[in-house]
N, C-alpha and C positions, 0 to 999 in steps of 0.2 A: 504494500500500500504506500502510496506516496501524496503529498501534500503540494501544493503551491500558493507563492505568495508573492506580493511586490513591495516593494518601499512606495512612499505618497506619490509619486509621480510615474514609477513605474519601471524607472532606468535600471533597475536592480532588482533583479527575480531569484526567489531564494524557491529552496526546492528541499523537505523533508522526506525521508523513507523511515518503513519499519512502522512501531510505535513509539509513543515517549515515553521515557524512564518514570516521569510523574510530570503533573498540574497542578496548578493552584495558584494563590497571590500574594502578592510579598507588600506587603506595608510600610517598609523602612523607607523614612528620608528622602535615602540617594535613587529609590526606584522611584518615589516622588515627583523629583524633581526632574527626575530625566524623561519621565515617561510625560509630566504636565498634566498628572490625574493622582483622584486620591486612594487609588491601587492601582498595582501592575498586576494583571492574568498572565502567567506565566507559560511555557510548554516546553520541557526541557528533555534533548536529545543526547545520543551518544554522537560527538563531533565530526565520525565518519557518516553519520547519518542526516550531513548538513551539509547543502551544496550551493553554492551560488550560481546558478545557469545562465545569467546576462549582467554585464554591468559590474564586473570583480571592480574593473577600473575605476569605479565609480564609488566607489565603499572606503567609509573612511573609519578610522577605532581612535576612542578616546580610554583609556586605563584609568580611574581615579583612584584606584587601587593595582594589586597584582592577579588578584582574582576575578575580578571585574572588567574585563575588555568589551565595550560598549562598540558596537559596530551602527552605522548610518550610512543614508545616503551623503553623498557629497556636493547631491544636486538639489534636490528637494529639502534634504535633512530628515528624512523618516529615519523614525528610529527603525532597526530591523531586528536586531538580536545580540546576546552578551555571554561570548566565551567566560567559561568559568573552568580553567584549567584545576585546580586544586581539589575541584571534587568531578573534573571528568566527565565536564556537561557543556551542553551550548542549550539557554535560555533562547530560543526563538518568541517574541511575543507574539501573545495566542489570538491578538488580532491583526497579525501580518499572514493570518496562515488560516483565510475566512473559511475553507472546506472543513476545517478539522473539527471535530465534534470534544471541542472542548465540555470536560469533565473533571472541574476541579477536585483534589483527596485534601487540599492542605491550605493552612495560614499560615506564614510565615513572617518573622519582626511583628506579630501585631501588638505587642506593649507599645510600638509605636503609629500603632493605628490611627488615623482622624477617621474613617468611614468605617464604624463598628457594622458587622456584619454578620447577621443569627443565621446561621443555615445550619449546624449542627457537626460542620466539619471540625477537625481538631485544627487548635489556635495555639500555637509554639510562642513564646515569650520571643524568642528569636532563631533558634537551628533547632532540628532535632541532634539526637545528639552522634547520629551516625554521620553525619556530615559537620561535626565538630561544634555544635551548637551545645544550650545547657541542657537540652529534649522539656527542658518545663513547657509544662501547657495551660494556660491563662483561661480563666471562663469569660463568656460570652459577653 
């Protein structure tokens, strides 16, 4: 199975296989601020299972960390997706990839939440702790 997707204008077509490792949305800060919403819906792959199809030349990456490789257009500025080497994923956001029948399992940072969110899913303080987080989970 395979997914497709564009940056805002188009110049940059990203192309997912397989399924994703997990979903869901991340509430800290820096997703914040990068995404210009009060959560990021996430959809995270293994990196071989992320392709760029049109437009490499066009993709620019910002690092505000080492874990954090933030990729864009160069043209438009769509956000498109953020390497996360350290735990061995590529975040694609799960609305650059409108076929995918996004199904979130997770909260993540939500002690830094502004847009509380009751759906019943588990709410992490901030990681679990298999991806080096504290694994606490915060109510509703």
């Amino acid at each position: 199975m395979t997914h497709s997707g564009t940056c805002f204008c188009g110049k940059v077509e990203i192309e997912v296989s397989g399924a994703p490792e997990g979903m869901g949305y991340c509430h800290c800060a820096s997703c914040r601020a990068w995404s210009a919403g009060p959560v990021n819906a996430f959809s995270l792959w293994k990196p071989e299972n992320v392709r760029i199809t049109k437009g490499k030349d066009n993709l620019g990456k910002f690092a505000r960390s080492p874990n954090s490789v933030r990729q864009f257009c160069k043209v438009c500025g769509g956000h498109l997706m953020t390497d996360h080497p350290e735990w061995g994923v590529t975040d694609v956001f799960a609305a650059v990839i409108p076929d995918l029948d996004f199904v979130p399992g997770v909260h993540v940072n939500y002690a830094e939440t502004v847009l509380p969110m009751r759906d019943g899913l588990p709410k992490f303080r901030d990681f679990p702790a298999e991806i080096g987080g504290s694994g606490e989970q915060v109510p509703e």
